[in-house]
Backbone as a printed PyTorch tensor [residue, N CA C, xyz], in Angstrom:
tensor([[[  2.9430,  -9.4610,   5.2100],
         [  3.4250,  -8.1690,   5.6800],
         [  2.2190,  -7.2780,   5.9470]],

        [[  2.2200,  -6.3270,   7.1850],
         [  1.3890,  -5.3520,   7.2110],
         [  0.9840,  -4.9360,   6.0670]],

        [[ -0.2560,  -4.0250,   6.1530],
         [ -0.1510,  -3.1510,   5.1480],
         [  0.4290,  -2.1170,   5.3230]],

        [[ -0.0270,  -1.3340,   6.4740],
         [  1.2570,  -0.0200,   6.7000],
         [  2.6300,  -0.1350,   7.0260]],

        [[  3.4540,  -1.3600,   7.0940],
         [  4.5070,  -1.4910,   6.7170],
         [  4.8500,  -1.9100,   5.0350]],

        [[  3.5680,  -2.4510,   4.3950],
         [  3.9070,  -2.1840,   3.1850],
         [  4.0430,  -1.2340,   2.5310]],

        [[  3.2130,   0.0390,   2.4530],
         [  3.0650,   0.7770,   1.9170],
         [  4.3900,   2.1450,   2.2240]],

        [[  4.5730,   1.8560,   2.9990],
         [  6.4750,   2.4210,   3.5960],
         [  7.2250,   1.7770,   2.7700]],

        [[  7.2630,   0.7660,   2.5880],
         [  8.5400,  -0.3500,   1.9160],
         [  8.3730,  -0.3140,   1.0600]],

        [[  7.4860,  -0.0030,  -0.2520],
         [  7.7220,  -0.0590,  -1.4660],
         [  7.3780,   1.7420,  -1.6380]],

        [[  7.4320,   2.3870,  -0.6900],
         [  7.6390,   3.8050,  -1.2420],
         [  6.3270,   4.4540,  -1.8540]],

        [[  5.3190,   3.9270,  -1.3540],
         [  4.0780,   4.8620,  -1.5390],
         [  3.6430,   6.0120,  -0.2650]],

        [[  4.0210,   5.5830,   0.1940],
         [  4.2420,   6.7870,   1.8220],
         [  5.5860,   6.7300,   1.9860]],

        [[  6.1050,   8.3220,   2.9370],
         [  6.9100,   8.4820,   3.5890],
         [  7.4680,   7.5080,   4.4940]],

        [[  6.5640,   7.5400,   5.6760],
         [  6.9750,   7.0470,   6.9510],
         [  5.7520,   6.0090,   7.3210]],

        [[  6.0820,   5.1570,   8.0710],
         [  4.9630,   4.3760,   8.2940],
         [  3.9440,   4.6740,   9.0790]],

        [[  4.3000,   5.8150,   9.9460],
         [  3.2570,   6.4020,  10.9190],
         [  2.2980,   7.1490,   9.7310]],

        [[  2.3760,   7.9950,   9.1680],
         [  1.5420,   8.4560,   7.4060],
         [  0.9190,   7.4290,   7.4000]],

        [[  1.3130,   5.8000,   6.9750],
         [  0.3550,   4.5750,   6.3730],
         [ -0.7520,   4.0930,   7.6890]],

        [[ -0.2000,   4.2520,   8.5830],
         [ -0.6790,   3.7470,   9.6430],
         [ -1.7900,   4.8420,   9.8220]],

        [[ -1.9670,   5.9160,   9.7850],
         [ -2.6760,   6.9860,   9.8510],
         [ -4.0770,   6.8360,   9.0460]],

        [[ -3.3360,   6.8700,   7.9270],
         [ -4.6440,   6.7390,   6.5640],
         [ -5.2300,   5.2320,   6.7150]],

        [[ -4.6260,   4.3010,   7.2790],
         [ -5.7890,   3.4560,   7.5930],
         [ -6.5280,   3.4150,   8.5990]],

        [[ -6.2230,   3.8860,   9.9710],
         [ -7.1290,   4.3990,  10.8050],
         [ -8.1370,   5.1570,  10.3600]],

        [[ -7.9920,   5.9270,   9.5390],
         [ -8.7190,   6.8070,   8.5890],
         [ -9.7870,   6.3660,   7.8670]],

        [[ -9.4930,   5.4420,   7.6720],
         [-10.2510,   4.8390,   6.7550],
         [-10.3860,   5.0150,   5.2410]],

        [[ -9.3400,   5.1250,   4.9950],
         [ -9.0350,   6.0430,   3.3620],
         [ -8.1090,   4.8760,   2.7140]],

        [[ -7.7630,   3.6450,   3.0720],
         [ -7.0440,   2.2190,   2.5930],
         [ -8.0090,   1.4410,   2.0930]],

        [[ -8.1370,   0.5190,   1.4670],
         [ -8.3170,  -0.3470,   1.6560],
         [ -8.3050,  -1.6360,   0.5450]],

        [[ -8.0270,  -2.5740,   1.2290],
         [ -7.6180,  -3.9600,   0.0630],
         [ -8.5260,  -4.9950,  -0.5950]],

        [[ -8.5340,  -4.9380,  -1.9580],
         [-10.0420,  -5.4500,  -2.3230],
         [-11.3220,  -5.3740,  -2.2780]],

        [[-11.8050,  -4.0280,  -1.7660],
         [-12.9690,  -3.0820,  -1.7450],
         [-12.7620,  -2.7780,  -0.3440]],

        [[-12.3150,  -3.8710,   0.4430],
         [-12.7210,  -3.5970,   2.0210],
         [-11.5570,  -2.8460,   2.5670]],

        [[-12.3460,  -2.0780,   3.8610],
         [-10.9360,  -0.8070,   4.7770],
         [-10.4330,  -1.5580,   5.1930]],

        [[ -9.2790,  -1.5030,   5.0590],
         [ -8.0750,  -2.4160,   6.1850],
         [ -7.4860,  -1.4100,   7.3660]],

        [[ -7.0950,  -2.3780,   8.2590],
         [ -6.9460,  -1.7950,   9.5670],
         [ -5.1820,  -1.5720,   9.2470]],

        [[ -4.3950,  -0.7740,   9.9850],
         [ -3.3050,  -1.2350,  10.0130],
         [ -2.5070,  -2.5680,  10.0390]],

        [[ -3.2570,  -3.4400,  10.2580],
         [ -2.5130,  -4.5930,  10.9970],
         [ -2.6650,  -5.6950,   9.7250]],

        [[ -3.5710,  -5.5190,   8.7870],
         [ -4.2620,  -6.5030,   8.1870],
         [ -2.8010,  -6.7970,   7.2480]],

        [[ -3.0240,  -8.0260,   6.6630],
         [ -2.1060,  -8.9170,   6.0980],
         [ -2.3470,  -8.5530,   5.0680]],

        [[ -1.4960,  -8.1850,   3.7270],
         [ -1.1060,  -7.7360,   2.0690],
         [ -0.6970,  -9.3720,   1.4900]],

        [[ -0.8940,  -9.9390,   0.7090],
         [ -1.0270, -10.9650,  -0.2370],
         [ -0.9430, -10.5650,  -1.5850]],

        [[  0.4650, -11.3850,  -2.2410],
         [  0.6310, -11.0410,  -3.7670],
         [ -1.2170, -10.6740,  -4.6440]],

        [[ -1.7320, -10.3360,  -5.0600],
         [ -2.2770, -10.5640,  -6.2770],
         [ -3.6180,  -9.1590,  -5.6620]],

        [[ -3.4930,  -8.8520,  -4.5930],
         [ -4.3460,  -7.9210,  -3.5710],
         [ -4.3480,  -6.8160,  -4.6960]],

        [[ -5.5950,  -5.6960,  -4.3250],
         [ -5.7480,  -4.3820,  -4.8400],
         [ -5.4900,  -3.4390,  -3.8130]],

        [[ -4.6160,  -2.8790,  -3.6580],
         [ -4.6240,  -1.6500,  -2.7030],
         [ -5.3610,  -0.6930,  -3.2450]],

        [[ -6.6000,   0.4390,  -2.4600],
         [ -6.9470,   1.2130,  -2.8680],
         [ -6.4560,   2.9330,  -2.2540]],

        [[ -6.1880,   3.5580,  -2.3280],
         [ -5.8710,   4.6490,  -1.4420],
         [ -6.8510,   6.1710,  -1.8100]],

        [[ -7.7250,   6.3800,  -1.1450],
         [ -8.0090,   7.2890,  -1.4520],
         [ -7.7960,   8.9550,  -1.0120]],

        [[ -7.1020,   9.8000,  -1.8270],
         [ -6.7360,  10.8130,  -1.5830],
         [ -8.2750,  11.9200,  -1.5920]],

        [[ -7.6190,  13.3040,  -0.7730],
         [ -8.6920,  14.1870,  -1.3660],
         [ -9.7450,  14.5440,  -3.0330]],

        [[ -8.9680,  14.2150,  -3.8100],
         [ -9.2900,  14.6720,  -4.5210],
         [ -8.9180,  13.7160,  -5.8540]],

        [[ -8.3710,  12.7370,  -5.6300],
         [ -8.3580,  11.4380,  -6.7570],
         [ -8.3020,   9.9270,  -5.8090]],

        [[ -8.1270,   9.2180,  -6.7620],
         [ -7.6810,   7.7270,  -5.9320],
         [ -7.2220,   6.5820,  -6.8350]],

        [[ -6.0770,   6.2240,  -5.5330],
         [ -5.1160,   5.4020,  -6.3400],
         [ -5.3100,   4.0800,  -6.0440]],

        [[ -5.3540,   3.6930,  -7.1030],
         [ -5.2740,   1.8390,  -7.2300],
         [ -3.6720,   0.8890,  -7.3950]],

        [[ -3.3410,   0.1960,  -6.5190],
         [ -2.1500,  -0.7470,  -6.9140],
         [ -2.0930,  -2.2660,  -7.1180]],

        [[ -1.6650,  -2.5610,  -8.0790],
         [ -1.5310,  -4.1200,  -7.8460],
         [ -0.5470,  -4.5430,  -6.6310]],

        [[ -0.6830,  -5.9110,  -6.0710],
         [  0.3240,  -6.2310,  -5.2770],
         [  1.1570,  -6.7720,  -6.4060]],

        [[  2.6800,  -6.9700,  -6.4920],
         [  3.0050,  -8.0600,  -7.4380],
         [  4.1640,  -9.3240,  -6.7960]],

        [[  4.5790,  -8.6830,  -5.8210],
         [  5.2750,  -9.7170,  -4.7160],
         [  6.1370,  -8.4050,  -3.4630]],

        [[  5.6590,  -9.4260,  -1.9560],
         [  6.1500,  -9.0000,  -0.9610],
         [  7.4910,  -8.7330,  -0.5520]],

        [[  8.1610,  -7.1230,  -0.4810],
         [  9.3970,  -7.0040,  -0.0280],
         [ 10.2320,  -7.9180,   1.0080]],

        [[ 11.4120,  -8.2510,   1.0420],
         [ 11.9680,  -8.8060,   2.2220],
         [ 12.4490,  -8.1660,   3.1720]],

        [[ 12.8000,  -6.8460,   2.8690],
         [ 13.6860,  -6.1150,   3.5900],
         [ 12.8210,  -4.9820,   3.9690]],

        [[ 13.3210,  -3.8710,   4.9090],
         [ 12.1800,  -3.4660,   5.2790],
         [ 12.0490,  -2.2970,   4.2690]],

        [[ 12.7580,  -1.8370,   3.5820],
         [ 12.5220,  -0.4010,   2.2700],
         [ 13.5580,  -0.9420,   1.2740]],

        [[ 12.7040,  -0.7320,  -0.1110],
         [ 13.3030,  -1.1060,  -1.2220],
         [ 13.8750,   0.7850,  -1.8950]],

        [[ 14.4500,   0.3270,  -2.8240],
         [ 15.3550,   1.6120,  -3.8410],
         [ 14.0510,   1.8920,  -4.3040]],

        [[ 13.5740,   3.4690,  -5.0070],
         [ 12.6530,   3.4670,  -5.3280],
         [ 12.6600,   3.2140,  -6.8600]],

        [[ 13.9480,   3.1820,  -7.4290],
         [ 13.8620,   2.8860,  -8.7610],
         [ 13.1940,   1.0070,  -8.9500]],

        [[ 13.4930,   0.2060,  -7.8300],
         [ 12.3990,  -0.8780,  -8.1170],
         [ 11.5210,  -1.2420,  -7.5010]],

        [[ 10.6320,   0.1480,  -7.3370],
         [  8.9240,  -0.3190,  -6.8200],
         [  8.1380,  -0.7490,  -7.9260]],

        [[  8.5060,  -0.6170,  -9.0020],
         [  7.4470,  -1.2240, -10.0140],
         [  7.7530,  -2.6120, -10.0070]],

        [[  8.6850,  -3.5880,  -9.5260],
         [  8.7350,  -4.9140,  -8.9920],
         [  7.8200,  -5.6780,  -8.0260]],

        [[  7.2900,  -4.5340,  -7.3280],
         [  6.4140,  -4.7160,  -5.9960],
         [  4.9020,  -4.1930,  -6.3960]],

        [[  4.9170,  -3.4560,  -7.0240],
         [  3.4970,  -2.7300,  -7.4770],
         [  3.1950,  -2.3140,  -8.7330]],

        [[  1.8730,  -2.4080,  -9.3240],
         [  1.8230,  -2.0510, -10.5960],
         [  0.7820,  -1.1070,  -9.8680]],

        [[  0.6670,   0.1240, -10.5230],
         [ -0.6390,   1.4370, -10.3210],
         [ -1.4530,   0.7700, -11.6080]],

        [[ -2.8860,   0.9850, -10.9860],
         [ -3.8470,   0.2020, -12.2480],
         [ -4.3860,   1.8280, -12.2430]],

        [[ -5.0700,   1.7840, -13.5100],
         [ -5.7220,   3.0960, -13.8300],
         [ -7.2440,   3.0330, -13.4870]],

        [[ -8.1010,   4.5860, -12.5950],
         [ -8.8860,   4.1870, -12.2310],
         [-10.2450,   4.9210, -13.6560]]])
């Protein structure tokens, strides 16, 4: 799965145009490196996101099927690691 369709589907962004944004940005990226919009998410990956003023780390823990999950089970899909 994308990444900026991941990051829509398990409810860390709004809308996917937002995910798609911040990786143009260059403010993503998976396993130290910036990912482009397009780049491929793999169970066991580090998402990094960096905001103004903190930054968030996620585990992958397995890929949605559908295109948006409930948000009561994104912790199925992602663990936040502490930075």
């Amino acid at each position: 799965m994308r990444i900026d369709k991941f990051l829509n589907s398990v409810n860390i962004t709004k809308r996917r145009a937002i995910s798609e944004d911040m990786c143009k940005s260059g403010v993503v990226s998976i396993n130290g490196k910036v990912a482009k919009p397009a780049k491929d998410v793999k169970v066991g990956d580090t998402i990094e996101i960096k905001y103004l003023e903190r930054v968030e780390r996620y585990e992958v823990l397995q890929i949605p099927i559908t295109k948006s999950i409930p948000k009561s089970k994104k912790d199925e899909f992602v663990r936040r690691l502490d930075v």
